[in-house]
C-alpha positions in Angstrom: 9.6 7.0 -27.7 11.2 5.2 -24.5 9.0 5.0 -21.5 10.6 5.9 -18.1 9.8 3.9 -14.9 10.6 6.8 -12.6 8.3 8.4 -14.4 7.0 11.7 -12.6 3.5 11.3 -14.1 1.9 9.1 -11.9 0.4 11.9 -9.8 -2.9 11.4 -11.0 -3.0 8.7 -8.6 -4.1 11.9 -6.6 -2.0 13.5 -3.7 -4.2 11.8 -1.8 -5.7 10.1 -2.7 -2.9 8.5 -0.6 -3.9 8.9 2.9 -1.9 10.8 5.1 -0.7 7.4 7.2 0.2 5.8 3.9 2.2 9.4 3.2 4.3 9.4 6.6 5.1 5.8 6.5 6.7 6.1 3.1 9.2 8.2 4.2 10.1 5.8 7.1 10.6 2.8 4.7 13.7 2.7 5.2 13.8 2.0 8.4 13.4 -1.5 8.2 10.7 -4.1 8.9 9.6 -4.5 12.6 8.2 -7.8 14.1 4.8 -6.6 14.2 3.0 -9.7 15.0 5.0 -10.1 18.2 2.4 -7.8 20.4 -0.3 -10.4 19.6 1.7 -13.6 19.6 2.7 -13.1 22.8 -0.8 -12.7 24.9 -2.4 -16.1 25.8 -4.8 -17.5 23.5 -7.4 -16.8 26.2 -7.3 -13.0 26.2 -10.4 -11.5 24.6 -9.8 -9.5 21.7 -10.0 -6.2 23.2 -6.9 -7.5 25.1 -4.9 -8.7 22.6 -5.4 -4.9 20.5 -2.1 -3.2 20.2 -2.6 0.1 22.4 -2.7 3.4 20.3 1.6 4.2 20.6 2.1 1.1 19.3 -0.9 2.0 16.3 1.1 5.3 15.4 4.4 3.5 15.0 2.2 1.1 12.9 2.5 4.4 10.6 6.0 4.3 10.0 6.5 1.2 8.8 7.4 -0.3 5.6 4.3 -1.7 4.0 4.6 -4.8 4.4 5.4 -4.1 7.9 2.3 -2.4 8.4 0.4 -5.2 6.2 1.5 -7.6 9.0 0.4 -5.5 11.8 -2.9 -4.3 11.0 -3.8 -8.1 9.5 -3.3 -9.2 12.9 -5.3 -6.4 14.6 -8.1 -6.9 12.3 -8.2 -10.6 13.1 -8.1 -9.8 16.2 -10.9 -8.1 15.9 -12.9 -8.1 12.4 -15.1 -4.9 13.4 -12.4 -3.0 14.2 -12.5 0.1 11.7 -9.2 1.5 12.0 -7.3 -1.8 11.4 -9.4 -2.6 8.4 -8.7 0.9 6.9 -4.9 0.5 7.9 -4.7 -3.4 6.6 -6.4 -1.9 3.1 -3.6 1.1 3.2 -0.6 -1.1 3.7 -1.8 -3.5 0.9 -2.7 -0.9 -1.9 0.7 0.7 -1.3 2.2 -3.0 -1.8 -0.1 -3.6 -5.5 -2.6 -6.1 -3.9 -5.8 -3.8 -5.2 -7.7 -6.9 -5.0 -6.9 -8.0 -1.4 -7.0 -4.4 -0.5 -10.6 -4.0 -2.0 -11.5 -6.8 -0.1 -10.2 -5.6 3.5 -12.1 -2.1 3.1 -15.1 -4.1 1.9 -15.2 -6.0 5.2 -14.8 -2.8 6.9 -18.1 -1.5 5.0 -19.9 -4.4 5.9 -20.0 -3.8 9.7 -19.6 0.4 9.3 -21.5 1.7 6.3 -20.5 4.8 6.7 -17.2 4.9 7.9 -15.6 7.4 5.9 -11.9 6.3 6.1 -13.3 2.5 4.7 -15.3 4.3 1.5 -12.1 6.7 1.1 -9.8 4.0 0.9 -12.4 1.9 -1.3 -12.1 4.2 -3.6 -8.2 4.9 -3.8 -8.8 1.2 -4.4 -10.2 1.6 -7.3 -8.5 4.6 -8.7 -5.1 3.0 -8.4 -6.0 0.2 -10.5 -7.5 2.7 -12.9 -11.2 1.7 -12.2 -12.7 5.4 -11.4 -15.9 4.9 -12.9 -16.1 2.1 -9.4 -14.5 4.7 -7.2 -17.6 7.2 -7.8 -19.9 5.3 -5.3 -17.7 5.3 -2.1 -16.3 8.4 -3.1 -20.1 10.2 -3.0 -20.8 8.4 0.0 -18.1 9.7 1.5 -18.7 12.9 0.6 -21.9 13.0 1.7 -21.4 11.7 5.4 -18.5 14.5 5.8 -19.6 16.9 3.8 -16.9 19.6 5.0 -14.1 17.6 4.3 -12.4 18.3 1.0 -10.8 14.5 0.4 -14.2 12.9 -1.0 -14.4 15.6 -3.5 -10.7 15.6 -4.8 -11.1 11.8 -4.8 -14.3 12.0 -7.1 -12.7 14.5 -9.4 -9.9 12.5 -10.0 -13.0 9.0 -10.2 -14.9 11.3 -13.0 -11.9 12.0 -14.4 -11.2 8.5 -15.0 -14.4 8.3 -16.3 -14.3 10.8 -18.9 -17.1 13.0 -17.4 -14.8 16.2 -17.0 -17.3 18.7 -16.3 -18.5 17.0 -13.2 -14.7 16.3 -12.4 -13.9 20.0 -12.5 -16.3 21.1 -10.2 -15.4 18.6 -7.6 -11.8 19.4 -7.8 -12.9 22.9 -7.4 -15.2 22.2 -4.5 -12.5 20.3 -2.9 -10.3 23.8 -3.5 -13.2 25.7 -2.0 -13.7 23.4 1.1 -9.8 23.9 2.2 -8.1 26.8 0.1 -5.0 26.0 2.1 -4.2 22.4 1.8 -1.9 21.7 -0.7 -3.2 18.7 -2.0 -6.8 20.0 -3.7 -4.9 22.5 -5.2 -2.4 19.9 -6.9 -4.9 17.8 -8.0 -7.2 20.6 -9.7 -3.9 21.4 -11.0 -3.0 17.8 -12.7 -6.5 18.0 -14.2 -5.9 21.4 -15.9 -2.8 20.0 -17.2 -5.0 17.1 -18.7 -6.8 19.4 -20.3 -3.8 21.2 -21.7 -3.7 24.1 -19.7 -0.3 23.8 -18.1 0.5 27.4 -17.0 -2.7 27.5 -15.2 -1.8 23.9 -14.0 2.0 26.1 -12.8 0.1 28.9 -10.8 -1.8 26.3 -8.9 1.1 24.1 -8.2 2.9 27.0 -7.3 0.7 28.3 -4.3 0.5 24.1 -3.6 4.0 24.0 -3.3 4.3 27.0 -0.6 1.4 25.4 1.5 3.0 24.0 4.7 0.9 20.4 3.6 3.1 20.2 0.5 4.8 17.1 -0.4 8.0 15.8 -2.3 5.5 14.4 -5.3 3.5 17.5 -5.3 7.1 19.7 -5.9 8.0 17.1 -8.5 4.8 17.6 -10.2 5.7 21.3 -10.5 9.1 20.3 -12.3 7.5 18.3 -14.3 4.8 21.0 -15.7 7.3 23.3 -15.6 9.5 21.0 -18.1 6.5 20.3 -20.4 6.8 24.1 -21.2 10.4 23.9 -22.4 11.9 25.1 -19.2 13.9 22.1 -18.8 16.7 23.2 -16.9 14.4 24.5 -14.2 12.6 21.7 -13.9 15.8 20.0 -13.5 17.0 22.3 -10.6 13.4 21.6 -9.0 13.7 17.6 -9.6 17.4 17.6 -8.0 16.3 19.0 -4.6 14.3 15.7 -4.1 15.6 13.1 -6.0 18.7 11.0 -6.4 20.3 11.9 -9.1 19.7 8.4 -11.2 16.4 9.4 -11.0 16.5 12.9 -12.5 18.3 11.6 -15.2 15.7 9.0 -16.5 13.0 11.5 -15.9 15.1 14.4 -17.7 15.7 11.7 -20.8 12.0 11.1 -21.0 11.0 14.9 -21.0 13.1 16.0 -23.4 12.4 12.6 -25.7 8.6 14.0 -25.1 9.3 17.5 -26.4 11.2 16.2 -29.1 8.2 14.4 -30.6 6.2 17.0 -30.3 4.4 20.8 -28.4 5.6 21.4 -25.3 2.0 22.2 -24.5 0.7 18.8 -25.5 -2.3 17.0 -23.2 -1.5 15.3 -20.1 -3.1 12.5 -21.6 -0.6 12.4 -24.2 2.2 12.4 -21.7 0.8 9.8 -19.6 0.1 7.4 -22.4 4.3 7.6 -23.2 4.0 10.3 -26.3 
């Protein structure tokens, strides 16, 4: 069967697994790019690196750029300053969301070196490594993480969806679950618990919980398309296609619609996630 680019199944690279910054400055991409490196080029070489640090307004503007914007700006804050956390973490964002895992890897790995324990730097290691489909490498940083913030639900979805990847799915099902349990009302725990029921071919649980996701004031436009996109894999297709058309242009809903109903044709509506993620 064809395989779709716009594909709507990529949303096992986990709701969050992009961070929030990375989130908010993806709907400001079109915005265009800003001279980032300006701020720093302009102090005198003397300055001392506290100096030349972009103050924290111009940081949270940092967050709606484009990513290679952002890329620009938090490369020069971080050579600015190499043990500066925050610009580290940032630099590693900006590059994952532009493909370069390896450089990305790199820039949270510099973080670890001077911060061990900095949560943000073992979180976005191991994004790292799930979006290049490594989770079995995202399991470290991920418990580490877990275990220096043990109230905060991220580490956990972020190791469910790391065992997942690693085909250890009872352990990956009770750290989605814990992740649920530590914030019942974020919307992105419950997504994610939800994408793993669907990989496991349980799609109308995988509905409920994207459902009650979706109504969560945290909800996002990939977490509503991943409830069209259950939704479709049950047959509904011309709800899913009301659902898809609130968000998307309509190009878009086309291909996806194409691919769903080529993946029904070829077989159960209720077939496994992995199945639809490997193209049918």
């Amino acid at each position: 069967m064809c395989r779709k680019p716009a594909l709507l199944a990529t949303v096992l690279t986990p709701i969050l697994l992009l961070s929030v910054p990375a989130l908010a400055a993806d709907k400001g991409d079109k915005a265009g790019k800003t001279a980032v490196s300006a701020p720093v080029a302009a102090q005198p070489a003397a300055q001392s690196a506290a100096q030349r640090k972009a103050g924290a307004a111009e940081r949270a503007e940092a967050v709606r750029m484009d990513p290679l914007a952002r890329a620009a700006f938090w490369s020069g804050e971080f050579e600015a300053d190499p043990r500066d956390a925050e610009a580290g973490v940032g630099l590693s964002q900006a590059l994952r969301a532009l493909g370069r895992y390896d450089d990305a890897a790199a820039a949270a790995g510099r973080v670890l070196v001077s911060h061990p324990n900095n949560v943000e730097a073992l979180l976005e290691s191991a994004r790292v490594q799930l979006a290049r489909g490594e989770g079995f490498f995202a399991i470290e940083p991920a418990r580490t993480a877990a275990a220096a913030a043990p109230k905060d639900w991220r580490p956990q979805s972020l190791l469910g969806v790391a065992l997942e990847q690693s085909k250890r799915d009872d352990e990956a099902l009770a750290a989605h679950r814990q992740a649920v349990a530590l914030a019942p009302n974020e919307a992105a725990p419950a997504a994610n618990l939800a994408m793993y029921l669907a990989g496991h071919g349980d799609l109308a649980g995988a509905e409920t919980l994207l459902r009650k996701a979706v109504a969560m004031p945290s909800s996002t436009i990939q977490i509503r398309q991943n409830l069209a996109l259950i939704v479709g894999l049950q047959g509904r297709v011309d709800e899913a296609e009301r659902m898809a058309r609130q968000d998307l242009p309509p190009q878009m809903v086309d291909n996806n619609l194409a691919w769903l109903r080529a993946a029904l044709g070829q077989g159960s509506a209720t077939r496994t996630w992995g199945a639809v993620k490997a193209g049918g």
